[in-house]
Backbone bond lengths (Angstrom), bond angles and torsions (degrees), N, CA, C in turn:
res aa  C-N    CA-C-N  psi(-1)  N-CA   C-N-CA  omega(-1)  CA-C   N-CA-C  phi
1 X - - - 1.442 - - 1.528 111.06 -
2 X 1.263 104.07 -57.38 1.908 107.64 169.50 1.967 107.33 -24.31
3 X 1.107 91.45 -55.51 1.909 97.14 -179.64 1.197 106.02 -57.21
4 X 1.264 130.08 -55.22 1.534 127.00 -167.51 1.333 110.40 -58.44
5 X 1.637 117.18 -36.11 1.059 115.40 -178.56 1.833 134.96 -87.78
6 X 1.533 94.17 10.58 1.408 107.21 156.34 1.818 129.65 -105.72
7 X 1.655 87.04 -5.76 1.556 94.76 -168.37 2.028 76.61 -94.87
8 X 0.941 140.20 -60.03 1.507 140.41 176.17 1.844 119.84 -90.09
9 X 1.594 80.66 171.41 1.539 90.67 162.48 1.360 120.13 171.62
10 X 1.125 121.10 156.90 1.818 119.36 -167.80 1.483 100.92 -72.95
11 X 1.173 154.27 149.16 1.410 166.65 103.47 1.159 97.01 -29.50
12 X 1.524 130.33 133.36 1.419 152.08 -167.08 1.426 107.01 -88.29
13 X 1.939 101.19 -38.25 1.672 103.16 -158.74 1.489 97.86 -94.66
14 X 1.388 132.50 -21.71 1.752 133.15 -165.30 1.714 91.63 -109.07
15 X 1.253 114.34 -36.94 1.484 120.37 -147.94 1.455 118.21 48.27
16 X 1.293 110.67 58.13 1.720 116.92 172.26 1.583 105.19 -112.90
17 X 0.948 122.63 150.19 1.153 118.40 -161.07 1.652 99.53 -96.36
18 X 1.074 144.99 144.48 1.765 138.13 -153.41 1.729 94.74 -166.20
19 X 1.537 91.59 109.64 1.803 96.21 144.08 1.274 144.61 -14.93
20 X 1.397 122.51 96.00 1.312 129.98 -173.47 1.912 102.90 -74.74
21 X 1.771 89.28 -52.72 2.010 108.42 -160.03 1.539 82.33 -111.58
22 X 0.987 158.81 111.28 1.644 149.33 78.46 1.380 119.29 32.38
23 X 1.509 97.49 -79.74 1.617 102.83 -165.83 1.331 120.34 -81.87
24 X 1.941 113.20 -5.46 1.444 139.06 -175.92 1.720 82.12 -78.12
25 X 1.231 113.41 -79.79 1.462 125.89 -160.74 1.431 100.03 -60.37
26 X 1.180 141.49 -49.59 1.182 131.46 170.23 2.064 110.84 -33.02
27 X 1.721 121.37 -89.92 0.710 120.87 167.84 1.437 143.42 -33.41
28 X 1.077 123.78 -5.46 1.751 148.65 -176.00 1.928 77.91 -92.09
29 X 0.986 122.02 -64.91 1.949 116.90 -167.05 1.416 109.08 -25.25
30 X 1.968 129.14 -39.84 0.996 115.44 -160.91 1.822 89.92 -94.74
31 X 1.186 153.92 18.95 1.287 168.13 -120.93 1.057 125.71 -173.56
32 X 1.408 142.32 15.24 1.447 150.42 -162.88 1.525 112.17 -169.11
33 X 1.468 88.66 161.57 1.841 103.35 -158.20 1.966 70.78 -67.19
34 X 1.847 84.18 177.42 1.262 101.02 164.35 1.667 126.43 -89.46
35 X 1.339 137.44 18.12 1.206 151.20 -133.74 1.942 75.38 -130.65
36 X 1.368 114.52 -64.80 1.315 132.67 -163.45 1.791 102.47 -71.33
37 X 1.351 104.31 -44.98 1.866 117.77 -175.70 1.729 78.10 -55.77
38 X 1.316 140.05 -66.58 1.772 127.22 -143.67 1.486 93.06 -71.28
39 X 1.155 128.76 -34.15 1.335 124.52 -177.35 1.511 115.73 -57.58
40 X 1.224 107.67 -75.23 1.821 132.73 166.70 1.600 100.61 -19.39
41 X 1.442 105.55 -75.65 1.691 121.96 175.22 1.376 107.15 -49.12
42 X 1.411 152.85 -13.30 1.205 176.83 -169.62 1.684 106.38 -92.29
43 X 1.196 99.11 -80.21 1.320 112.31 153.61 1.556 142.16 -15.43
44 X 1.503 82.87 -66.18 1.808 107.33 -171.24 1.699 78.58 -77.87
45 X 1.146 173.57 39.49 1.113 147.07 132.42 1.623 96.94 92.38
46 X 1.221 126.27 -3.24 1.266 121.62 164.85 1.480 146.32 -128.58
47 X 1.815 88.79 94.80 1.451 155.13 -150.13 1.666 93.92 -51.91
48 X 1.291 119.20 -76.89 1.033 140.01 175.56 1.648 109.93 -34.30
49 X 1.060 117.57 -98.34 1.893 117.55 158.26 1.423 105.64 -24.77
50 X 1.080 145.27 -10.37 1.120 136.80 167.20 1.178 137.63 -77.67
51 X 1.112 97.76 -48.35 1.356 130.72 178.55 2.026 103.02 -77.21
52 X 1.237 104.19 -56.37 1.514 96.67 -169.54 1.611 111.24 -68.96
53 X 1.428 133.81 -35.19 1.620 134.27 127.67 1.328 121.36 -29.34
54 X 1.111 131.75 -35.68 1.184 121.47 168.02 1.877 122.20 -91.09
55 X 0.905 83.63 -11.79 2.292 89.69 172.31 1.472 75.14 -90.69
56 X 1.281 134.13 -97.46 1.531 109.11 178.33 1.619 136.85 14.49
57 X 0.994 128.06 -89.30 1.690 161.63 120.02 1.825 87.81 13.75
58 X 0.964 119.04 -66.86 1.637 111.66 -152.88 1.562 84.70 -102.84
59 X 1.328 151.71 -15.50 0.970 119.71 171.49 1.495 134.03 -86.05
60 X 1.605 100.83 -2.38 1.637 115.58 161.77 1.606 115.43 -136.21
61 X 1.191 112.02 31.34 2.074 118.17 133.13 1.254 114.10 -58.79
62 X 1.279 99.34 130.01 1.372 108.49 159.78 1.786 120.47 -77.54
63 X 1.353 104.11 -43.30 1.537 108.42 159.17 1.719 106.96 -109.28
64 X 1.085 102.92 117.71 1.400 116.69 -168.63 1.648 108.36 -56.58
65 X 1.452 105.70 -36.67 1.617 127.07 -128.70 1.625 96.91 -50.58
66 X 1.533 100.56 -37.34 1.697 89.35 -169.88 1.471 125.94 -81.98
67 X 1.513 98.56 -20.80 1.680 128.65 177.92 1.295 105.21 -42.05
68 X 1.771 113.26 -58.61 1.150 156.51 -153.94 2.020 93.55 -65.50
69 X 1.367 111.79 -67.68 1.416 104.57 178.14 1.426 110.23 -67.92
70 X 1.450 103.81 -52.12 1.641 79.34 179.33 1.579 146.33 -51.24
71 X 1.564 97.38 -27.01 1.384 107.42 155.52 1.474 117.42 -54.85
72 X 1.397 115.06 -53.86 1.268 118.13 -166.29 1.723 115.09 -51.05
73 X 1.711 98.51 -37.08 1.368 95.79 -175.97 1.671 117.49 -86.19
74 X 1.333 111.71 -7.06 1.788 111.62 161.45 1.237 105.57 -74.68
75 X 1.553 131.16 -18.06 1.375 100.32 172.68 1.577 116.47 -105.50
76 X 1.242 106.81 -4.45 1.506 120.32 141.90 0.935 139.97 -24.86
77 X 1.485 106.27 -63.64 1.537 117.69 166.43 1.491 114.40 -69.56
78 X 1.397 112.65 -44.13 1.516 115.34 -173.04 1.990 103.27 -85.14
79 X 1.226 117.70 62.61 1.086 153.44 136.83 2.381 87.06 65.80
80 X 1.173 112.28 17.03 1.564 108.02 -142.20 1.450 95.07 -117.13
81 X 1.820 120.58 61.20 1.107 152.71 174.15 1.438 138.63 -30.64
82 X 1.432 90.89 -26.25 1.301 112.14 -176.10 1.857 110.50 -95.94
83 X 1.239 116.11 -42.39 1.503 123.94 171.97 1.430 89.45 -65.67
84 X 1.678 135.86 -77.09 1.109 101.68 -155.26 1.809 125.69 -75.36
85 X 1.227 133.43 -6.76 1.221 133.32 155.34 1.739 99.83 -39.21
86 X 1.308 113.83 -83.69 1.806 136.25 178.03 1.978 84.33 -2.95
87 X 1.739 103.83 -57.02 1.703 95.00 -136.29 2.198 89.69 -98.99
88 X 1.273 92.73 13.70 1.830 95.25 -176.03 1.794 85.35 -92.08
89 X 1.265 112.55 -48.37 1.603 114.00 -170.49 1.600 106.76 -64.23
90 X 1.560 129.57 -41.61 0.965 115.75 178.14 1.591 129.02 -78.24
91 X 1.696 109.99 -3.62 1.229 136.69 150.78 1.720 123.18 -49.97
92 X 1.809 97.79 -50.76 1.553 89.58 169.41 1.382 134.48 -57.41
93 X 1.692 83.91 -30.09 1.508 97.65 -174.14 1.307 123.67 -56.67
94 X 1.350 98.45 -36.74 1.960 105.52 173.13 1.280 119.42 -94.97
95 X 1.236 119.73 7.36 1.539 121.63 -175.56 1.435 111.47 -62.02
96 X 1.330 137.00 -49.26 1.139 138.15 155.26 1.598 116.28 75.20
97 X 1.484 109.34 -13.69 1.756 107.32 164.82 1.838 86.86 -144.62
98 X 1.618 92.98 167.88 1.660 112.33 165.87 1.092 108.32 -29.54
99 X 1.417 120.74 -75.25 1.530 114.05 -153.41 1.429 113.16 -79.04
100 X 1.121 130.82 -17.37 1.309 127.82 168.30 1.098 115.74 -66.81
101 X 1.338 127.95 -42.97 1.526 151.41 162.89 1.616 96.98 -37.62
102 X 1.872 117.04 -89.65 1.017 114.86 161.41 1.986 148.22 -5.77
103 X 1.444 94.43 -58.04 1.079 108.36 170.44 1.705 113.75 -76.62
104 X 1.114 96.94 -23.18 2.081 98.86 164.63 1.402 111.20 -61.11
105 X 1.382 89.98 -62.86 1.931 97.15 -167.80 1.273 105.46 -90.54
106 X 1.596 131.31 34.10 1.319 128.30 115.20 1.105 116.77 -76.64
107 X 1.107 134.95 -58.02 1.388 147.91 175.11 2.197 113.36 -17.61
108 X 1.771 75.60 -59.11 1.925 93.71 174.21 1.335 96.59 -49.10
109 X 1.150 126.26 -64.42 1.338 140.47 -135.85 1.767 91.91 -62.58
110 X 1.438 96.10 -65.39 2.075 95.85 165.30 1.381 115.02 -35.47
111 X 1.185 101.36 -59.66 1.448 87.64 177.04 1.368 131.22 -45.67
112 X 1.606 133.64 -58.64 0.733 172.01 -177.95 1.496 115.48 -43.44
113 X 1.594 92.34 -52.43 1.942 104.34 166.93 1.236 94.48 -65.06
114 X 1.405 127.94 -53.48 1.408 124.39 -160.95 1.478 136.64 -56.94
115 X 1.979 93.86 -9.42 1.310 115.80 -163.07 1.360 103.20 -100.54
116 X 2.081 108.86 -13.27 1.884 107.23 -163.65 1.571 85.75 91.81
117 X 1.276 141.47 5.42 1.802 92.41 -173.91 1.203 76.72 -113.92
118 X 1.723 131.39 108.16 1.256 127.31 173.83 1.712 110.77 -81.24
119 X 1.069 128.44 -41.91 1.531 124.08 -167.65 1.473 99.73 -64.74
120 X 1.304 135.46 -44.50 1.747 134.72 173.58 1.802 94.87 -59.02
121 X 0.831 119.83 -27.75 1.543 119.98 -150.50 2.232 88.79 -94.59
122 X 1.327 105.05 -39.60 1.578 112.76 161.84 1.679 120.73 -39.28
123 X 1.895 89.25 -60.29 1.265 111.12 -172.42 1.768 91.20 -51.27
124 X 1.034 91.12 -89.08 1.754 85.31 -170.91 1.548 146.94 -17.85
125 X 1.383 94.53 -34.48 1.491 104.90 169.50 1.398 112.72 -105.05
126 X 0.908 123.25 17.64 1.463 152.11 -173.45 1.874 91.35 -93.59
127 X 1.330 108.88 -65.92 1.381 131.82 -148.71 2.301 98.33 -95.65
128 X 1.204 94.84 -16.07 1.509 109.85 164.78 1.440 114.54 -81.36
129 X 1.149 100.10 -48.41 1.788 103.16 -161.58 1.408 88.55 -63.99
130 X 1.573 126.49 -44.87 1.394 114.23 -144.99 1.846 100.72 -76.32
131 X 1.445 105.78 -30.97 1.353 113.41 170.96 1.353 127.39 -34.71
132 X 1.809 100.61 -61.95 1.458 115.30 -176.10 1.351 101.13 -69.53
133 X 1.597 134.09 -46.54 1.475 138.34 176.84 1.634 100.48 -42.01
134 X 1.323 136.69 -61.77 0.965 108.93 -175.00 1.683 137.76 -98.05
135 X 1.914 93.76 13.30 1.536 94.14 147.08 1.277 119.86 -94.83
136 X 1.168 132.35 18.47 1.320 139.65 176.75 1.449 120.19 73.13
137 X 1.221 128.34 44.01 1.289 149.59 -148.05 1.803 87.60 -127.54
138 X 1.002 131.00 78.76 1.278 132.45 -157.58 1.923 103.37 -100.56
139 X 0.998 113.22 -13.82 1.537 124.82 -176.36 1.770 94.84 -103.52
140 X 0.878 111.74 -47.18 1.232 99.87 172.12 1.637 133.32 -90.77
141 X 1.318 118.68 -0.70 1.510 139.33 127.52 1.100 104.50 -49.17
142 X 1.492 163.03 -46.41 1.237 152.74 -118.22 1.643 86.99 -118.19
143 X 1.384 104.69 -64.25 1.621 119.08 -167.89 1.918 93.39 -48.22
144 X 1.494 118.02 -54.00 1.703 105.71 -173.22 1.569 111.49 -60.70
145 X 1.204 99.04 -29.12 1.741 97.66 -166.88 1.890 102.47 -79.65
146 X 1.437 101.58 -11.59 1.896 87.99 170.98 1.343 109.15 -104.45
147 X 1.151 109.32 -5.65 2.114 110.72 173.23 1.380 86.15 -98.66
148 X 1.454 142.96 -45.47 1.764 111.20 167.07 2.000 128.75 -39.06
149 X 1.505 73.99 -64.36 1.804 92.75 171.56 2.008 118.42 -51.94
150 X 1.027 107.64 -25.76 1.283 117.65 166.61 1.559 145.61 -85.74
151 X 1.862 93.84 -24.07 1.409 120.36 160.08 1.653 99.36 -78.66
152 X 1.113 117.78 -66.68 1.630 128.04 170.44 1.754 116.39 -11.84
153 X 1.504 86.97 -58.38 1.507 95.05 179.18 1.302 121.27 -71.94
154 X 1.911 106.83 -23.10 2.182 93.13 -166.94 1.688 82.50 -89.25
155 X 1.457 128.37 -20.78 1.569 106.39 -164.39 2.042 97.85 -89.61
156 X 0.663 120.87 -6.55 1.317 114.22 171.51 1.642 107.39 -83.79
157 X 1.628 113.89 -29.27 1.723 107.64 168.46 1.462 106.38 -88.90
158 X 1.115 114.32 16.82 1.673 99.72 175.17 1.687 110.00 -121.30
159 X 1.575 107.94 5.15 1.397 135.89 176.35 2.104 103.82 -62.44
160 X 1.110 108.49 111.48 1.650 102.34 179.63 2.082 93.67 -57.04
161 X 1.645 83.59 146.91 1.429 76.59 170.40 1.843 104.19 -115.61
């Protein structure tokens, strides 16, 4: 993980996740499950390969669940809102404990900022943090409650005064 987190990293003010290393994250593609390749390809800005590896990816999982977000978030990025909502809902469906749950309705919540609707996009990480808080996932409680607090803040400046 230490590695991943020099080749990436979340942006505080968009919360998109953006390339630190290029040529780190690039080279890891021929080196990684395929769950991680749709992500990476996600990543690299290339949306398209992502996505068609990832309908791939979920159509021979046996547990979809992770297939399922990672898809969701190539079409995430590639602005195409409606498929990945479709594959966040069929995500809940298999979540089957807190944190899987959790890690969905963070997931929404990305989305959600990403869409402008920050107060739904609150709700969500609102409704994450408390998830991971009470599986004891306390770092990842922390991470929803500052993408809440951060949606919080642009929809309260976009509030007419």
């Amino acid at each position: 993980m230490e590695t991943e987190k020099k080749m990436w990293r979340t942006d505080q003010g968009t919360l998109l996740d953006v390339v630190v290393d290029r040529a780190a994250m690039e080279s890891r593609l021929a080196d990684c499950t395929t769950v991680e390749r749709v992500w990476l390809l996600t990543l690299l800005g290339r949306g398209d390969e992502a996505i068609t590896e990832g309908r791939g990816l979920l159509e021979t999982s046996e547990d979809p669940f992770n297939a399922l977000l990672v898809l969701a978030h190539a079409y995430q990025r590639t602005y195409q809102w409606r498929q990945a909502a479709r594959l966040h809902e069929e995500a809940l469906r298999l979540a089957h404990t807190r944190t899987r749950e959790a890690l969905v309705r963070h997931q929404i919540g990305r989305r959600l900022f990403d869409e402008g609707l920050y107060a739904a996009a609150a709700a969500e990480f609102d409704w994450a943090q408390d998830l991971y808080r009470h599986a004891g996932r306390t770092r990842q409680a922390e991470t929803s409650r500052q993408a809440k607090d951060r949606a919080l803040k642009i929809h309260a400046q976009a509030m007419p005064r």
